[in-house]
C-alpha atoms as one frame of an Amber mdcrd trajectory, in Angstrom:
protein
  96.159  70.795 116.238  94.750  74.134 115.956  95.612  75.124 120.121  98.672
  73.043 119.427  99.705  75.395 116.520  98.478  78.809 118.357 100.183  77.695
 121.851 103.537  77.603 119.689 102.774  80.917 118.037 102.272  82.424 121.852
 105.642  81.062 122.822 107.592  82.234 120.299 105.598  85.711 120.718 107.062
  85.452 124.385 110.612  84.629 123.564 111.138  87.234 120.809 109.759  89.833
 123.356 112.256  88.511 125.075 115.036  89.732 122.662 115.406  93.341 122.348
 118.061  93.349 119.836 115.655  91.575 117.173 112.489  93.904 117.764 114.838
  97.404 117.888 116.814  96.105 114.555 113.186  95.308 112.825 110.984  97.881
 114.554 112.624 100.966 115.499 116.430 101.017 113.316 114.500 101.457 110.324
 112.099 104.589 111.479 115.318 106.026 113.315 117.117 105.357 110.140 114.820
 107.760 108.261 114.391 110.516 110.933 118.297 111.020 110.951 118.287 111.169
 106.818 115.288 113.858 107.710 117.734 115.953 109.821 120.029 116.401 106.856
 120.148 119.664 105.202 118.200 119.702 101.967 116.971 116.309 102.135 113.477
 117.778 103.128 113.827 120.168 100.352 111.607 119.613  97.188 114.446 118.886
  94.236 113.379 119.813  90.630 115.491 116.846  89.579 113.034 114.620  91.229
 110.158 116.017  89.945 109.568 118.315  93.028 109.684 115.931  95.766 112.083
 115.356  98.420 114.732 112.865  99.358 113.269 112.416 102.726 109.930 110.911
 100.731 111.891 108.472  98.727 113.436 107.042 102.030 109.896 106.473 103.590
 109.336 102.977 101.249 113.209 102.679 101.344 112.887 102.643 104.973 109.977
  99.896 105.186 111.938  97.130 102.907 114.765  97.752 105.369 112.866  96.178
 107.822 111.723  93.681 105.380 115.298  92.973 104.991 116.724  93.138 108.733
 113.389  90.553 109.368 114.386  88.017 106.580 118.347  87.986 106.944 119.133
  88.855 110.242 116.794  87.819 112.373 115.254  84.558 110.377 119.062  82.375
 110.005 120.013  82.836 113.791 116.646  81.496 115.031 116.103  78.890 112.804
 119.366  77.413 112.108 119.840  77.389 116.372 116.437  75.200 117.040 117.899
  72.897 114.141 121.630  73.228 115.885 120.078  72.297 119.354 117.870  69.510
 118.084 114.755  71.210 118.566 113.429  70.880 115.054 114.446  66.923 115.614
 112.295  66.416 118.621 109.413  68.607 117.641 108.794  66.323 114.446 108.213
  63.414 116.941 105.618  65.068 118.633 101.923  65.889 117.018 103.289  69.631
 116.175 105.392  69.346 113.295 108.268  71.198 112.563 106.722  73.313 109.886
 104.633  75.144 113.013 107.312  76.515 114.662 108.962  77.597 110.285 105.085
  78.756 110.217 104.967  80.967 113.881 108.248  82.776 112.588 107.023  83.996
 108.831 103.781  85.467 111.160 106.305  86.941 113.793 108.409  88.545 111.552
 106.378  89.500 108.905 104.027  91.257 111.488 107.156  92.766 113.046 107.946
  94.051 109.287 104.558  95.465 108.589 104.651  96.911 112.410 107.520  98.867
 111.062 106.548 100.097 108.289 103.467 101.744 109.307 105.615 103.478 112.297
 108.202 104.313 109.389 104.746 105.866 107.324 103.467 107.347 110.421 107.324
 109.483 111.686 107.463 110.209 108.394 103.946 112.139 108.051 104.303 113.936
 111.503 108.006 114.831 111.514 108.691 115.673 107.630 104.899 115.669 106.231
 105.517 112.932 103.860 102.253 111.833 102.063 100.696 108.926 102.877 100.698
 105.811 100.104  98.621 107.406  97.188  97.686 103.938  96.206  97.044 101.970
  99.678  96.086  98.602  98.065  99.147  98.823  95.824 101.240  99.533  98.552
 100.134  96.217 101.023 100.664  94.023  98.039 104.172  95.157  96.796 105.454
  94.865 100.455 103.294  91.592 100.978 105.419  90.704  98.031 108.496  92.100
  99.356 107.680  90.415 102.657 107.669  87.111 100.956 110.656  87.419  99.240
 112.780  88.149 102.119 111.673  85.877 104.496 111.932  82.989 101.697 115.759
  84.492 100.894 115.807  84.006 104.850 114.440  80.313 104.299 116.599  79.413
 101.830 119.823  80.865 104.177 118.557  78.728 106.932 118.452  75.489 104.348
 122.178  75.720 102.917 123.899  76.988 105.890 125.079  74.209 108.027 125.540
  76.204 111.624 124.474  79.372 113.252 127.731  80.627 112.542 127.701  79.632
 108.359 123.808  81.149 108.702 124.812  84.173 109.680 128.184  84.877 107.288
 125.624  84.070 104.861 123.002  85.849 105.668 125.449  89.129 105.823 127.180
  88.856 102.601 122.905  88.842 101.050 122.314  91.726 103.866 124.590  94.200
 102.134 123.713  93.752  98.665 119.844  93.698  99.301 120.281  96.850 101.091
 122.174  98.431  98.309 119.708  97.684  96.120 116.509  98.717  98.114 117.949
 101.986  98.307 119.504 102.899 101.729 123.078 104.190 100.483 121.527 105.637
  97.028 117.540 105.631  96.171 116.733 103.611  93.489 114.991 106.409  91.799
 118.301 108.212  91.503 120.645 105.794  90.390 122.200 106.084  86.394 119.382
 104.701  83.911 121.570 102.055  83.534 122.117 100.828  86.971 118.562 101.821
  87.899 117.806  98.920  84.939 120.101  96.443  86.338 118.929  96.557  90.137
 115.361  97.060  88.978 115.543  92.935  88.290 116.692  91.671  92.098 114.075
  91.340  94.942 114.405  94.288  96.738 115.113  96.694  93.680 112.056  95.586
  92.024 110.175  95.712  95.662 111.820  99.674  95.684 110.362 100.882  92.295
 107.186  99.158  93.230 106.368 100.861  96.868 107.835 104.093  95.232 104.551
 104.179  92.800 102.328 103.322  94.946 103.350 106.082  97.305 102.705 108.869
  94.483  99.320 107.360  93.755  99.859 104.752  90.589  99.568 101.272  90.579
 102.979  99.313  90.937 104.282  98.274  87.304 103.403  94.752  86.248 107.169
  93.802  85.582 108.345  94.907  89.238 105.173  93.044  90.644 106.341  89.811
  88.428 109.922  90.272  89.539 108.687  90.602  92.909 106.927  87.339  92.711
 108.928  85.056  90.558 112.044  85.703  93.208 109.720  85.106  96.217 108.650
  82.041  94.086 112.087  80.618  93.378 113.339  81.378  96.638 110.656  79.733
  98.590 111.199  76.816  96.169 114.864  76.704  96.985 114.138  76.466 100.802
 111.451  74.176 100.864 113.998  71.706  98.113 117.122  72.178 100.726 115.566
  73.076 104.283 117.052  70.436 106.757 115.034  69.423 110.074 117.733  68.079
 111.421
């Protein structure tokens, strides 16, 4: 079973290699993303309003739950939801590799695309602009573990309610937006009104935002974003694994 599990893991390796559009949208969007906000006057400026950083080294963590996101939402439904559509799910849980493998080989594929990202996003970000590193490393891998998790579940749970490819991915687009919003791409978390900053600090990927944020500048991630963080990766994966259809 074990060879049975890792020979599904290689093939899916090999057909997502296959699929340039998935790896750029995961992989490189997110660290282009950030060196184009780099380019724009003042942004790599230190701002007394922000304590005497820069905008550029909010949009480094900003930048790594984007991938998080593109992983979970875009990439997750479309996959998924087609082996279901074209009856490969179906035949698979005939044979002595269950379905859950192939559920299994994508969380590794595209969480490890995820993490790939975001230490390309840390890396750009410390040559071109001289952003600091995470001041708190072990803080930083488990808030994005965390943020990881809840994605890919939000992912999961598209893939269980959404009847077609087509449903998954109208889905999967009206969550894309909002998640982004509140992660921070259009407007850092950091800088949003108190009260808004309150609001979005309770969904996945706001919580996931204030938590990578402090452990860049050194601290340990609050305890409330880190139990946000896991009760919606919690209830999410819940929700999928209640609804998720093999067939």
């Amino acid at each position: 079973m074990a060879s049975a599990s890792a020979a599904v893991l290689k093939t899916e390796a090999r057909l997502m290699t296959r699929e340039p559009g998935v790896l750029f949208w995961i992989i490189a969007f997110p660290t282009l993303l950030m060196v184009i906000l780099g380019l724009i006057p003042g942004f790599d400026d230190a701002d007394p309003d922000l304590g005497g950083r820069r905008v550029i080294d909010l949009y480094v963590p900003v930048a790594a739950l984007l991938a998080v996101i593109m992983a979970g939402l875009q990439a997750m439904p479309p996959i998924l939801i087609g082996y279901r559509e074209r009856g490969i799910l179906r035949r698979m849980s005939t044979t002595p590799v269950r379905p859950a493998t192939l559920l299994t080989s994508q969380i590794i594929l595209l969480g490890g695309g995820a993490f790939a990202s975001a230490a390309l996003v840390i890396a750009v970000g410390r040559i071109a602009f001289g952003v600091e590193l995470p001041g708190n490393v072990v803080g930083y891998l488990l808030a994005l573990v965390l943020a990881t998790a809840g994605a890919l579940a939000m992912g999961g749970l598209v893939c269980a309610i959404a009847p077609t490819q087509r449903a998954g991915q109208a889905i999967g687009s009206a969550l894309f937006f909002p998640s982004m919003f509140t992660a921070g791409v259009w407007l850092p978390v950091q800088t949003m009104p108190d009260l808004l900053r309150d609001i979005v600090g309770y969904s996945p990927m706001g919580a996931s935002s204030e938590a990578l944020d402090a452990a860049m500048r050194g601290g340990w991630p609050h305890w409330v974003d880190l139990a946000v963080m896991a009760l919606w990766a919690a209830l999410l994966t819940a929700g999928a694994a209640r609804w998720f259809r093999w067939e």
